[in-house]
C-alpha positions as CSV (number, residue, x, y, z in Angstrom):
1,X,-23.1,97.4,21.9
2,X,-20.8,94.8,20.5
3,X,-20.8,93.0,24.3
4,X,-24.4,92.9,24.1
5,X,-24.6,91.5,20.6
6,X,-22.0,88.8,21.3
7,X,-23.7,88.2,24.7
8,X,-26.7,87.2,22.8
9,X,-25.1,85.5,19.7
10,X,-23.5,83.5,22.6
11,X,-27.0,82.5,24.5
12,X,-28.8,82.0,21.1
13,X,-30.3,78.6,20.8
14,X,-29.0,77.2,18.1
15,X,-30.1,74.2,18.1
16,X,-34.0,74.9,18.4
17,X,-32.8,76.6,14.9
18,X,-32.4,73.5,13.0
19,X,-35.0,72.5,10.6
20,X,-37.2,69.7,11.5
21,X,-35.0,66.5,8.8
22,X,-31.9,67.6,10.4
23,X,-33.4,67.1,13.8
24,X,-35.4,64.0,13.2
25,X,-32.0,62.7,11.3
26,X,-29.9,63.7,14.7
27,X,-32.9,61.7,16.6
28,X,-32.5,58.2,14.7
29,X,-29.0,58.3,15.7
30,X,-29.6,58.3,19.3
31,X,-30.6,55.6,22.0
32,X,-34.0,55.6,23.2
33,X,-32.6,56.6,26.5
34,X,-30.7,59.5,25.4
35,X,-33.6,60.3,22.8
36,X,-35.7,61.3,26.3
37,X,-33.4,63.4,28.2
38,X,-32.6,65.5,24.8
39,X,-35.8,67.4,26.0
40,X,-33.6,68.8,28.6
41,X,-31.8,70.7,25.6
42,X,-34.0,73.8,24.6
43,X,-37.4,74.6,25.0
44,X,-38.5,73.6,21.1
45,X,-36.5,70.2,21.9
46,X,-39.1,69.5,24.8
47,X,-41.2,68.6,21.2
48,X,-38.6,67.2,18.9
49,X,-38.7,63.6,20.6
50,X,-41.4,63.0,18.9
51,X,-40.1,63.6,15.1
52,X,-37.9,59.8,16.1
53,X,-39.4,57.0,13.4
54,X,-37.3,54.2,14.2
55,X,-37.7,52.5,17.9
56,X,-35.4,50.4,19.2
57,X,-35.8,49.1,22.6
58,X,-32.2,46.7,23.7
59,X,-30.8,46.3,27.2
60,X,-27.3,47.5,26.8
61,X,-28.4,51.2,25.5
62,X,-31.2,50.9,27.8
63,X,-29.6,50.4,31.2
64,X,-26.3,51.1,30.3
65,X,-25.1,48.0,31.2
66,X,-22.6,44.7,29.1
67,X,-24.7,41.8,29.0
68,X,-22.2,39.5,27.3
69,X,-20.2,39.4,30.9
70,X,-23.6,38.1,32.5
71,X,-23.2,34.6,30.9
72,X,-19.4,34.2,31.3
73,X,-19.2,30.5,31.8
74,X,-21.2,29.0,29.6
75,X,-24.2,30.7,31.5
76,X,-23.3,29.1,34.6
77,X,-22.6,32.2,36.2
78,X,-26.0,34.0,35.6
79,X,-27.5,36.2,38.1
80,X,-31.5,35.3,37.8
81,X,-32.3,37.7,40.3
82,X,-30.5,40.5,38.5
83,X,-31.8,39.4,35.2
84,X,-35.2,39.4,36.1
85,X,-35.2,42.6,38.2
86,X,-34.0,44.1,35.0
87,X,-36.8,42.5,33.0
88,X,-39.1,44.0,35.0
89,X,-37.8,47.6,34.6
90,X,-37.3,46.6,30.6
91,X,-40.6,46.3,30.5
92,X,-41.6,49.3,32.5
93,X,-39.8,51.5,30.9
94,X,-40.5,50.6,27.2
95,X,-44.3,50.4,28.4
96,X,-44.1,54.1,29.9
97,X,-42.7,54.9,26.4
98,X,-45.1,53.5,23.9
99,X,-48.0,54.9,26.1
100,X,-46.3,58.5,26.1
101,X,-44.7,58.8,22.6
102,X,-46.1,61.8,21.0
103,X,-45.1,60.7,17.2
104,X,-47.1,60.6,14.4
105,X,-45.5,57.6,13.2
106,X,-43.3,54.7,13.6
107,X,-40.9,53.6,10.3
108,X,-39.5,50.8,12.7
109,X,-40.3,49.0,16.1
110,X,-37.4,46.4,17.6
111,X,-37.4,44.8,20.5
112,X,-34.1,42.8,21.5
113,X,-35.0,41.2,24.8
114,X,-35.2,38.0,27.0
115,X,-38.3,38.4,28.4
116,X,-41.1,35.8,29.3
117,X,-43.2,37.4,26.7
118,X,-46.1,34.8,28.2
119,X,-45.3,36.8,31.5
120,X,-46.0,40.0,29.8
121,X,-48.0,38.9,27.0
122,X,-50.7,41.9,27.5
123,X,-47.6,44.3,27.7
124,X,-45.9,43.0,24.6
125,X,-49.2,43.0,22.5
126,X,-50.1,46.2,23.4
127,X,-47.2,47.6,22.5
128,X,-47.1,46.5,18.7
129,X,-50.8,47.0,18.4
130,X,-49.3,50.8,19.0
131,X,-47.1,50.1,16.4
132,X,-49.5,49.2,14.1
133,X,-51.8,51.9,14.2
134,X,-48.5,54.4,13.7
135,X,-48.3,53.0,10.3
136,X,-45.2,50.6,11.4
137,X,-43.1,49.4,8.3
138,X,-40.5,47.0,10.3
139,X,-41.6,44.9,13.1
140,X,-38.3,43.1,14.6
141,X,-38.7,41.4,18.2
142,X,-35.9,38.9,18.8
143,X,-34.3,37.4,21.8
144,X,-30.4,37.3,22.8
145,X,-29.0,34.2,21.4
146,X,-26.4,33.9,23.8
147,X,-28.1,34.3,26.8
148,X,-31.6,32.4,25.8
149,X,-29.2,29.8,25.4
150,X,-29.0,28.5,28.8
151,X,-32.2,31.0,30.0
152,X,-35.0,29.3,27.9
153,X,-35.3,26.5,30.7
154,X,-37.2,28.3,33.1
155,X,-38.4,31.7,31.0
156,X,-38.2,31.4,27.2
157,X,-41.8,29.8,25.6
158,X,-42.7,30.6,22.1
159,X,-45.0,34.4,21.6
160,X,-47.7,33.4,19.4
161,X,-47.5,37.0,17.1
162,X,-51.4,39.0,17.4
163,X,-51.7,38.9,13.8
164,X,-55.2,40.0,13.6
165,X,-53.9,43.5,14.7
166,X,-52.6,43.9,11.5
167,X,-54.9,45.9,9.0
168,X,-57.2,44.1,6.9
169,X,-56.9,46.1,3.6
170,X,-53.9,46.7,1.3
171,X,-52.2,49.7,2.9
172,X,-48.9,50.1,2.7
173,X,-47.3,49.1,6.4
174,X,-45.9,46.6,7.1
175,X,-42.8,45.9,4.8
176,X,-40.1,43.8,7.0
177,X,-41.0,41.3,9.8
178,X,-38.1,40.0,11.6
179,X,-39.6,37.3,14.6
180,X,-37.6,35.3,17.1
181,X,-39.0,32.1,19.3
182,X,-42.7,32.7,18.0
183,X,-45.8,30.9,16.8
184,X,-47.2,31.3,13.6
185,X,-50.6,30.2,13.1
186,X,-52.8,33.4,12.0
187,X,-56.0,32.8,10.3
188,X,-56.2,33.0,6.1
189,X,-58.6,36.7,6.5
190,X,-55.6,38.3,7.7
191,X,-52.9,37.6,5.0
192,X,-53.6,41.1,3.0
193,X,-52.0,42.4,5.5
194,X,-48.6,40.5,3.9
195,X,-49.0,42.1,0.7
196,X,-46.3,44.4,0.2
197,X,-44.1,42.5,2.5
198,X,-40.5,42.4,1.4
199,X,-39.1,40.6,4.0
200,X,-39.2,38.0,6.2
201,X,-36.9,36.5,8.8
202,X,-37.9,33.7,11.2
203,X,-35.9,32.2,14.1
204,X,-36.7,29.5,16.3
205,X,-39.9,29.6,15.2
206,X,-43.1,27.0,14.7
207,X,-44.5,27.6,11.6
208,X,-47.9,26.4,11.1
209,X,-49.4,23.7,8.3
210,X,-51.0,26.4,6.0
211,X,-48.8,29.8,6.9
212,X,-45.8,29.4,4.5
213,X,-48.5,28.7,1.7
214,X,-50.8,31.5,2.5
215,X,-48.4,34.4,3.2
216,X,-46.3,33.4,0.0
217,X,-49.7,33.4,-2.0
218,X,-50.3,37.1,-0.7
219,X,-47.0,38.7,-1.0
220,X,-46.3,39.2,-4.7
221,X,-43.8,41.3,-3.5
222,X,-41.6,39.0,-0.9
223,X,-38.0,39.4,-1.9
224,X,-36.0,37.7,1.3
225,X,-37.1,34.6,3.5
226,X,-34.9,33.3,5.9
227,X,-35.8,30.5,8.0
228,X,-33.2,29.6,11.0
229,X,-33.8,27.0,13.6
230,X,-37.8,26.3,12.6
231,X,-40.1,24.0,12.9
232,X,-41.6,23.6,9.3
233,X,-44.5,21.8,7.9
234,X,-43.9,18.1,6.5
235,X,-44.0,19.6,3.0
236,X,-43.2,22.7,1.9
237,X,-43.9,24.2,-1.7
238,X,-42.1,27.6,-1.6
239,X,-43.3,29.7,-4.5
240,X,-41.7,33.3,-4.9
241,X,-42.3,35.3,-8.0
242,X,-40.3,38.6,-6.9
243,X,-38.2,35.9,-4.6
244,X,-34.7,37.3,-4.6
245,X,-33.1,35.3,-1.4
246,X,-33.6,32.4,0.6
247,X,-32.2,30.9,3.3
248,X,-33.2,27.5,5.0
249,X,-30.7,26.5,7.9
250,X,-30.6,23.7,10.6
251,X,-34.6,23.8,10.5
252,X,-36.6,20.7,11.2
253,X,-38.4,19.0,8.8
254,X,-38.7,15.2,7.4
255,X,-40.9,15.7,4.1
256,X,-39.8,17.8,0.9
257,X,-38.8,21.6,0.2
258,X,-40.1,21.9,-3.5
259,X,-38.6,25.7,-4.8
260,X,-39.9,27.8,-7.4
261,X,-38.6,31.5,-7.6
262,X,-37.6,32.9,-11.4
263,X,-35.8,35.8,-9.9
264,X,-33.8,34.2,-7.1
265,X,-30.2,34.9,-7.2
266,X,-28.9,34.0,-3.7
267,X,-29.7,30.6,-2.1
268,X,-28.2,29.1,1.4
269,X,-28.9,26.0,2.4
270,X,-27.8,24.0,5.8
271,X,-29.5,21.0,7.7
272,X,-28.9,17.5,7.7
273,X,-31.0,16.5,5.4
274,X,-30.6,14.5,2.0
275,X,-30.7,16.7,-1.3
276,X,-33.8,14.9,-3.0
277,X,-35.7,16.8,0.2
278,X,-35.0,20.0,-1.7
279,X,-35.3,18.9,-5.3
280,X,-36.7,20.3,-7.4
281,X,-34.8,23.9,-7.5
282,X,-36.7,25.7,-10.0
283,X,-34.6,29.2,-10.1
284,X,-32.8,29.8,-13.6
285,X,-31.3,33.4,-12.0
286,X,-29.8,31.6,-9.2
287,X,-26.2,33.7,-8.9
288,X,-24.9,32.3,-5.4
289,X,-25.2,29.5,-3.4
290,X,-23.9,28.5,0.0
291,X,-24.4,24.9,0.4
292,X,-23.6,22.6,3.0
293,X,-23.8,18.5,2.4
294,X,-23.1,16.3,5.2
295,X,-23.1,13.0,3.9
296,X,-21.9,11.1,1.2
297,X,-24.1,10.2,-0.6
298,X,-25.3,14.2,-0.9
299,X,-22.3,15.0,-2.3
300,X,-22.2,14.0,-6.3
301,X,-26.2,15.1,-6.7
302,X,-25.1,18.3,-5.0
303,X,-22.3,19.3,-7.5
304,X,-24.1,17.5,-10.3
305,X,-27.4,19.7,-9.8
306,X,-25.1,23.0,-9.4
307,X,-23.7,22.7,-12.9
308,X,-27.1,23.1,-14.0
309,X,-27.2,26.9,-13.3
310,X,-26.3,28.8,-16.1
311,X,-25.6,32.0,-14.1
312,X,-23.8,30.6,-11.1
313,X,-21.1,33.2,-10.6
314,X,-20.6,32.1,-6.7
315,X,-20.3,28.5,-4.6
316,X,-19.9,28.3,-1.1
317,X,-19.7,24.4,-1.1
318,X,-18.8,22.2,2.6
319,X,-18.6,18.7,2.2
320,X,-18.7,16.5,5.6
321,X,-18.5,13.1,5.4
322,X,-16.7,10.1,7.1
323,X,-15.8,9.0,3.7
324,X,-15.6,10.8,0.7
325,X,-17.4,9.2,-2.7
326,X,-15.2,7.9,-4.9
327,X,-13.8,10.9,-6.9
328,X,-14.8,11.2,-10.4
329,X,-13.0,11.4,-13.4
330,X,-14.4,15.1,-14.0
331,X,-17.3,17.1,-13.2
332,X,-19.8,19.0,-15.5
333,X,-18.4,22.3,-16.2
334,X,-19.3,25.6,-14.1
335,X,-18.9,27.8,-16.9
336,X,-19.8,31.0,-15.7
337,X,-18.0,30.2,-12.1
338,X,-16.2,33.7,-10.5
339,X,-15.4,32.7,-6.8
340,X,-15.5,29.2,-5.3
341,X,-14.9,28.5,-1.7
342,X,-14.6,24.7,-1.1
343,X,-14.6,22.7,2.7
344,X,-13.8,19.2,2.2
345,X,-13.8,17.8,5.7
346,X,-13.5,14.0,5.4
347,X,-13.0,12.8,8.4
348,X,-10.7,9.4,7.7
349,X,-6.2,9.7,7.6
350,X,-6.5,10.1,3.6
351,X,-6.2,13.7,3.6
352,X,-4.8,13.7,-0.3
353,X,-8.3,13.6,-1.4
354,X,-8.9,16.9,-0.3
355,X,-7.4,18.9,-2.4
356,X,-7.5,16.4,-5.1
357,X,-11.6,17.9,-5.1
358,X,-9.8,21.6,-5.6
359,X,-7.9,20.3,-8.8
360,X,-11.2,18.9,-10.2
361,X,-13.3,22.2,-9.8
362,X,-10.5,24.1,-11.2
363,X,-10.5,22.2,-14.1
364,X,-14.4,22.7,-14.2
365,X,-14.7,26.4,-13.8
366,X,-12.5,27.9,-17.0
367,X,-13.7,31.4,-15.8
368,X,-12.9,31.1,-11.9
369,X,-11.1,34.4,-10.8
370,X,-10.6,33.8,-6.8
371,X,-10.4,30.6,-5.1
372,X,-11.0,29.7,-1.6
373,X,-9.9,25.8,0.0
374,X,-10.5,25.7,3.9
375,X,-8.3,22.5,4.9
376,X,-10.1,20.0,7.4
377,X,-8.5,19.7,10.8
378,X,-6.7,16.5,10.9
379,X,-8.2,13.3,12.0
380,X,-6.2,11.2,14.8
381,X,-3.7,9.4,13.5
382,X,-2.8,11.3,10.0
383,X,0.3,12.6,9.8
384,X,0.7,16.1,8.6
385,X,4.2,15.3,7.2
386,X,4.0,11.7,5.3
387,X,3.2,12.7,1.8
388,X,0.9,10.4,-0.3
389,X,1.1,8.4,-3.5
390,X,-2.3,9.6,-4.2
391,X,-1.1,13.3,-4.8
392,X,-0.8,12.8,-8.8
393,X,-2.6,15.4,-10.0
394,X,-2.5,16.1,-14.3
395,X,-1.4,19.5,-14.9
396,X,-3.1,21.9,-16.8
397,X,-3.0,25.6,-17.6
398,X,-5.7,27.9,-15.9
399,X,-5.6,31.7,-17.5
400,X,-8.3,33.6,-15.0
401,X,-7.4,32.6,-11.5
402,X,-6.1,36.0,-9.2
403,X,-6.4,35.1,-6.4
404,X,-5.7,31.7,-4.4
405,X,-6.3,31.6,-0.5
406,X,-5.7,28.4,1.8
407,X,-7.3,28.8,5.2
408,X,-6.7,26.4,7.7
409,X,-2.8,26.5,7.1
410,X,-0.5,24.7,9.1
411,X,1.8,24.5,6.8
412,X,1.5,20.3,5.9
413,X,3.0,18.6,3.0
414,X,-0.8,18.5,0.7
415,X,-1.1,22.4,1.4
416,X,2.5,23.2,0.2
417,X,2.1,20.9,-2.7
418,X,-1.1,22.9,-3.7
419,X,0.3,25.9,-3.6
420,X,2.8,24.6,-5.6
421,X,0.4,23.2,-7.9
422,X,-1.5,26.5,-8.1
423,X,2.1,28.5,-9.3
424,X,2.9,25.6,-12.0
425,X,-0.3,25.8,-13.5
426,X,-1.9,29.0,-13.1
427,X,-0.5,31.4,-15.5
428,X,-2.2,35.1,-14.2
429,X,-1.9,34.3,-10.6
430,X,-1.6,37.5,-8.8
431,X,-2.1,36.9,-5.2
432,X,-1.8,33.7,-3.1
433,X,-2.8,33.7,0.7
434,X,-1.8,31.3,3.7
435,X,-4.1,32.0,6.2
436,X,-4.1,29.9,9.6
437,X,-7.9,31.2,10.1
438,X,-10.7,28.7,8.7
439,X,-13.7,31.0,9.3
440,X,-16.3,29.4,7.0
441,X,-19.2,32.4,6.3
């Protein structure tokens, strides 16, 4: 009798025995290829498939195969054929799977991809029209970066999103929209569908005249926009009341950026552009900012208009420049200043001036706890070991500085005499950090 009872506690399917959250938990962890052949598991697991909610379609889990390898070479060892053979069953099998997946909803739909979505346009539109009517809340399709690099010649052309798919009335669906080498020109009827929108991230992406200005009119409730590698309107009035973060990096534009967003507490901003393009900055929360000014005459507005914030607890500040501007006497204080990492990279043999900046915004920010310099690399003909006259710095007692790091250390005569500096002067110093990296973000 005990054989038989261990005999069956042995065959007993255990896992057809789990409750449905642990099994639709156990399904979001899985690829979409393994996701399928789970059926093969039990008989109630022929079923469970369906209880998935996020759907994430990418190559590598797809196929089993490392892409990275395929571009080698700055992409001049890419095998077309193979690439597009695998396109072809990319698309087949994610089309077999939206037409067959039993679920009663989808929380998420990616597709990570370099597809000729004007190739398979009807495929591609299909398939988040599906997503759509499952009640989608995350819509991400985006390409491989490093592979579209050198691939967009002959395949990559910009998907013009089906936004009249989306529902006309105020349900709550769609929440995040993530869209890579797209076109954005939907008609005005359609924007309710943006209303409970929380975030939006664009890449490589031509936005049209009126879209910035209509979605941010219907999405009271828009907390992230990041715009990468656009194409933006001439003029562009960005209005956010529940506006949290914003990011606007190497996008093209020749008119203004005018910002208004009470709430917004992180702003990153990157393009060779002149400051007055983004001025003015209406956000009295603003907590962090990465900044990056690449010419001279950027540079005193830049730190000038940053001293406004009240709440400014974090700069990420890179100044580029052949010459640096003249460096002032002293800068309005940051007076509420916690972390400051500073990039001076002027690009002339005067390298003193550097980290003559770093003295002047310590002196600025009486409540700075951690400190971060990245060095420049050295222009021809500066020597790393000829000390200059300029180095005079006035000393002065700093009582809430940590932490100190240098990145970018070589171990030159400006860096040691910093670091010196730092211990004369800085009278709760508790860690100091040489670090040969210069990683920037």
């Amino acid at each position: 009798m005990d054989e038989i009872q261990e005999s069956l506690e042995a065959n007993r399917d255990r896992i057809s025995e789990l409750p449905d959250c642990i099994g639709s938990y156990i399904m979001s962890k899985l690829t979409i290829k393994d996701l399928v052949t789970t059926s093969l598991l039990s008989k109630r697991w022929l079923r469970m498939w369906k209880l998935r909610r996020n759907l994430v379609f990418d190559i590598p889990n797809m196929f089993n195969i490392d892409l990275p390898p395929l571009w080698e070479g700055a992409g001049l060892d890419i095998d077309h054929e193979f690439l597009d053979q695998v396109t072809d069953e990319y698309v087949r099998r994610v089309d077999q799977f939206m037409r067959t997946f039993p679920g009663p909803k989808i929380v998420s739909f990616r597709l990570t991809h370099y597809i000729d979505v004007h190739k398979y346009v009807s495929f591609v539109d299909k398939w988040v029209a599906r997503a759509i009517a499952m009640g989608v809340e995350e819509i991400a399709m985006l390409s491989y970066p490093s592979l579209t690099t050198f691939y967009v010649p002959r395949m990559k052309r910009p998907y013009r999103f089906p936004f009249q798919l989306l529902p006309v009335c105020n349900k709550k669906y769609l929440k995040h929209l993530y869209l890579d080498s797209c076109t954005l020109m939907p008609s005005s009827q359609i924007f309710t569908a943006f209303y409970y929108l929380i975030t939006l991230r664009l890449e490589a992406t031509w936005v049209g005249e009126d879209f910035m200005i209509s979605l941010l009119s219907n999405s009271p409730f828009l907390q992230v926009l990041r715009l990468k590698s656009c194409r933006l309107p001439s003029d562009l009035e960005i209005v956010g009341p529940s506006l949290h973060h914003l990011e606007v990096i190497d996008c093209n534009y020749e008119g203004n950026i005018t910002i208004s967003a009470p709430k917004l507490t992180v702003f990153e901003h990157r393009n060779l552009l002149e400051l007055e393009n983004i001025l003015p900055l209406n956000a009295p929360q603003l907590r962090k900012i990465f900044f990056h000014a690449w010419e001279e005459r950027m540079i005193p507005p830049s730190i000038s208009h940053f001293t406004g914030f009240a709440q400014l607890e974090y700069l990420n500040l890179r100044m580029s420049s052949g010459e640096m501007p003249r460096l002032p006497g002293n800068i309005a204080p940051l007076r509420n200043l916690k972390q400051l990492e500073l990039s001076v990279d002027e690009r002339d043999a005067l390298g003193c001036s550097n980290i003559l900046w770093v003295v002047l915004f310590l002196k600025a920010s009486p409540l700075l706890q951690k400190l971060t310099y990245r060095r420049p690399e050295s222009p021809p003909g500066f020597s790393e070991n000829e000390r200059s006259e300029r180095w005079q710095p006035e000393d002065f007692t700093h009582n809430q500085l940590k932490e100190v790091e240098i990145a970018g250390c070589v171990g030159n005569w400006f860096e040691v005499e910093l670091a010196i500096y730092m211990l004369q002067n800085v009278q709760g110093l508790e860690q100091m950090v040489l670090n040969p990296s210069q990683r920037y973000y």
